[in-house]
Structure formats: structure tokens, C-alpha cells
Backbone as JSON Lines, residues from 0, in Angstrom:
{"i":0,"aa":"X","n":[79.66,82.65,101.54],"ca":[78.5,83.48,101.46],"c":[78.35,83.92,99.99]}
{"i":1,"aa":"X","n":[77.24,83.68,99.58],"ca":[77.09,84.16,97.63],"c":[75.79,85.19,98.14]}
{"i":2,"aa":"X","n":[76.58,86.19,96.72],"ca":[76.15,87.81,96.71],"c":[76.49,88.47,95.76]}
{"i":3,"aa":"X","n":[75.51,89.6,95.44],"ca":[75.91,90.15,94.5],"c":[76.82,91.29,94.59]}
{"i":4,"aa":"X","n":[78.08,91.21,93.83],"ca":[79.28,92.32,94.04],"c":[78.79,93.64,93.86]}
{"i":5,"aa":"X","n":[78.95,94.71,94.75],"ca":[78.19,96.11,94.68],"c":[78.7,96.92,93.68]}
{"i":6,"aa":"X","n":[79.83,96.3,92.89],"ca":[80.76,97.5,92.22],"c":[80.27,96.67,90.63]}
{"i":7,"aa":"X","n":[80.28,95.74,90.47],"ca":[80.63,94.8,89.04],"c":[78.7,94.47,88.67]}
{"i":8,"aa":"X","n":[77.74,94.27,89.98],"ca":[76.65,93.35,89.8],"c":[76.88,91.84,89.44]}
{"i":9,"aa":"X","n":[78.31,91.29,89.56],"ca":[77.95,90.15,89.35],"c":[77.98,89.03,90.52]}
{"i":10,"aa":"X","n":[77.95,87.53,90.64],"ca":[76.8,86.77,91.74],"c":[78.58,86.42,92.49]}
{"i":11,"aa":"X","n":[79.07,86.54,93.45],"ca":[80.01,85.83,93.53],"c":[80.0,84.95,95.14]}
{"i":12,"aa":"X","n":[81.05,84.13,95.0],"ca":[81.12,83.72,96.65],"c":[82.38,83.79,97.14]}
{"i":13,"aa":"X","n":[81.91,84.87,98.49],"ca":[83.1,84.9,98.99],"c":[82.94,85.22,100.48]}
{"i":14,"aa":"X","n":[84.34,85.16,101.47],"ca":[83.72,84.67,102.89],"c":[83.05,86.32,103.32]}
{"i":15,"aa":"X","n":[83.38,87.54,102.89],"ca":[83.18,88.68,103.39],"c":[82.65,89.77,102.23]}
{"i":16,"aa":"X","n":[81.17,90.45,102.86],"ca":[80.99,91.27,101.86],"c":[81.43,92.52,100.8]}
{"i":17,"aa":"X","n":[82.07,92.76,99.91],"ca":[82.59,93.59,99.26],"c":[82.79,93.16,97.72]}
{"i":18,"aa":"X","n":[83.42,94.1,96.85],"ca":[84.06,94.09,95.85],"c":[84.56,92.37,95.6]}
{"i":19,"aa":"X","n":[84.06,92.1,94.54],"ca":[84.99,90.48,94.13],"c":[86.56,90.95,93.89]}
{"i":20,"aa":"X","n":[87.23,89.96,93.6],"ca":[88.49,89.62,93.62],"c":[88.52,90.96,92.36]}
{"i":21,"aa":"X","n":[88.04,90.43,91.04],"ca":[88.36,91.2,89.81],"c":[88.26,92.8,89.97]}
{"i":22,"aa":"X","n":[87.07,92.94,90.7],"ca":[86.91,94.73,91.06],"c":[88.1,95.59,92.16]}
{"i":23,"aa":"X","n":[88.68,94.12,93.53],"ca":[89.37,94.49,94.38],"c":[91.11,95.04,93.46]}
{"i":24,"aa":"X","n":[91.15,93.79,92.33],"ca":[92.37,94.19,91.24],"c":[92.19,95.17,91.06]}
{"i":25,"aa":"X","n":[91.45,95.95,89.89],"ca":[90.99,96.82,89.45],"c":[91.21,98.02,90.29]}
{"i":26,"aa":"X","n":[90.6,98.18,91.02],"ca":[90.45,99.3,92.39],"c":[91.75,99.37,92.82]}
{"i":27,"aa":"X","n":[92.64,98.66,92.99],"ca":[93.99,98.57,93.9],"c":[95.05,99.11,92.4]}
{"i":28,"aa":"X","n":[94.81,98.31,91.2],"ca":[95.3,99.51,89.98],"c":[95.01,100.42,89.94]}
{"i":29,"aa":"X","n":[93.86,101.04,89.96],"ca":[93.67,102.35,89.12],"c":[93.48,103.41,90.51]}
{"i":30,"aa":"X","n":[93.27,103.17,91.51],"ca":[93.11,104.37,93.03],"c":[94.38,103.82,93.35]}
{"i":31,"aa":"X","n":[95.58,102.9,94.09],"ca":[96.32,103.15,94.72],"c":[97.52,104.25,94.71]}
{"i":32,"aa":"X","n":[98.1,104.71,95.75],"ca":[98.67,106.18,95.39],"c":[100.2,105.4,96.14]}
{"i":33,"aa":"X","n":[101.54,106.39,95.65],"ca":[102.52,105.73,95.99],"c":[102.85,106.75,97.29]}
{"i":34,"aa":"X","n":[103.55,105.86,98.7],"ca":[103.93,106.62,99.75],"c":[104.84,107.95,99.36]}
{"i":35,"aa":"X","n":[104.98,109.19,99.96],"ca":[106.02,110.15,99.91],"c":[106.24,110.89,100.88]}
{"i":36,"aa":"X","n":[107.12,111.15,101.06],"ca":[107.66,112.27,102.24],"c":[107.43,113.03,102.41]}
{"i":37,"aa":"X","n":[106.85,113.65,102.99],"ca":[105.97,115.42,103.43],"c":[106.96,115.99,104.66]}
{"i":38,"aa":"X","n":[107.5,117.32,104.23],"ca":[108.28,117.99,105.02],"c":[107.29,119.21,105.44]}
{"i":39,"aa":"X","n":[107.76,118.89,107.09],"ca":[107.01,119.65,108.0],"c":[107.87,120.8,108.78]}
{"i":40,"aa":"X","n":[106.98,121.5,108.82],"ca":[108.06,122.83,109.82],"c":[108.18,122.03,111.77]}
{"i":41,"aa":"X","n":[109.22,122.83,111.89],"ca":[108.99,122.26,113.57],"c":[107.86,122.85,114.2]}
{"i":42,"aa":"X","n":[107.41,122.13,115.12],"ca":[106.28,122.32,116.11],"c":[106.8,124.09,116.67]}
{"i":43,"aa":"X","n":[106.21,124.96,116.91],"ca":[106.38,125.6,118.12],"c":[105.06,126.39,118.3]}
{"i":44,"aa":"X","n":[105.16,126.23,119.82],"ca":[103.52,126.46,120.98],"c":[103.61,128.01,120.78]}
{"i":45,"aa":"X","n":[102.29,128.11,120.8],"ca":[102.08,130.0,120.45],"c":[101.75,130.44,121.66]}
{"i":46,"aa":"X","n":[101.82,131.23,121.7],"ca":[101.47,132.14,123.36],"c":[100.74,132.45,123.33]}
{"i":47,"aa":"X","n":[99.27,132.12,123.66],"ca":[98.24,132.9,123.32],"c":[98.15,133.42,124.75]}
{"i":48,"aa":"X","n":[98.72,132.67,125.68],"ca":[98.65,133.44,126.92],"c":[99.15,134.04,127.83]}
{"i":49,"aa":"X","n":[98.86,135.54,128.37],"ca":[99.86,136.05,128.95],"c":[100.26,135.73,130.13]}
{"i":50,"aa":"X","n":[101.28,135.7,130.53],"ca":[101.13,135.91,132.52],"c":[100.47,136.86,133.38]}
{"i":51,"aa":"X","n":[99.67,136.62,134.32],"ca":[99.43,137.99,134.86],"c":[100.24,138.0,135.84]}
{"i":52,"aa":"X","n":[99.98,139.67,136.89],"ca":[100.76,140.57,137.32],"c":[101.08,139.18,139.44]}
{"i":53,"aa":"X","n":[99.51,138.8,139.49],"ca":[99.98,137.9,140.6],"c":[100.97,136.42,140.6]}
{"i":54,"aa":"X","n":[101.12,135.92,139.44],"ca":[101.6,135.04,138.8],"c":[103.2,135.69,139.36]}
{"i":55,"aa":"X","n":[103.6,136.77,138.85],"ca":[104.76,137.07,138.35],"c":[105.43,138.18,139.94]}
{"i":56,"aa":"X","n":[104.34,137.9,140.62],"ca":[104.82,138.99,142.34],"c":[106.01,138.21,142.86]}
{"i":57,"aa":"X","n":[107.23,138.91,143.2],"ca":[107.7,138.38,144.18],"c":[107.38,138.72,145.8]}
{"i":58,"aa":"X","n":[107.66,137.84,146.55],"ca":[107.49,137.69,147.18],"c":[108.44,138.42,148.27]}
């Protein structure tokens, strides 16, 4: 399929529309970011709710 690249304007052919090869380089240098580890607190469920008084009758 020949088209014009949306990032560069220039005519290229290729099987799927986007960025040519030279802009996909480019883009993958200068935006890619390196993976890192993000430390998280543990989960814990808040109580937003109380029990009520029939919940809690014995019987």
C-alpha cells in the first residue's frame, strides 16, 4: 500500500498505515522509557460498612 507517512510527509510503501520505518526508529529512540519497579503498599478493604443491630441478633 503507498502513502504518505503522517509524521515525516514522505511517499512510502508499506503493508500497514503508520509512521515509515525511519520515523518508527526515531520514535522508539527518543519516547521509549525503560521498565522499573513500583513498590506498592498492601491491599487492605476499608469498612465503609457497618453491621447492623439485626445482622448481629442472636438468636
Amino acid at each position: 500500500m503507498i502513502f504518505d507517512c503522517p509524521r515525516c510527509s514522505g511517499s512510502v510503501d508499506e503493508e500497514y498505515f503508520g509512521p515509515c520505518d525511519t520515523c518508527r526508529i526515531d520514535l522508539r529512540a527518543t519516547i521509549r522509557a525503560d521498565a522499573r519497579d513500583v513498590d506498592l503498599a498492601e491491599y487492605e478493604p476499608k469498612m465503609n460498612v457497618t453491621p447492623n443491630a439485626v445482622a448481629l441478633k442472636d438468636d
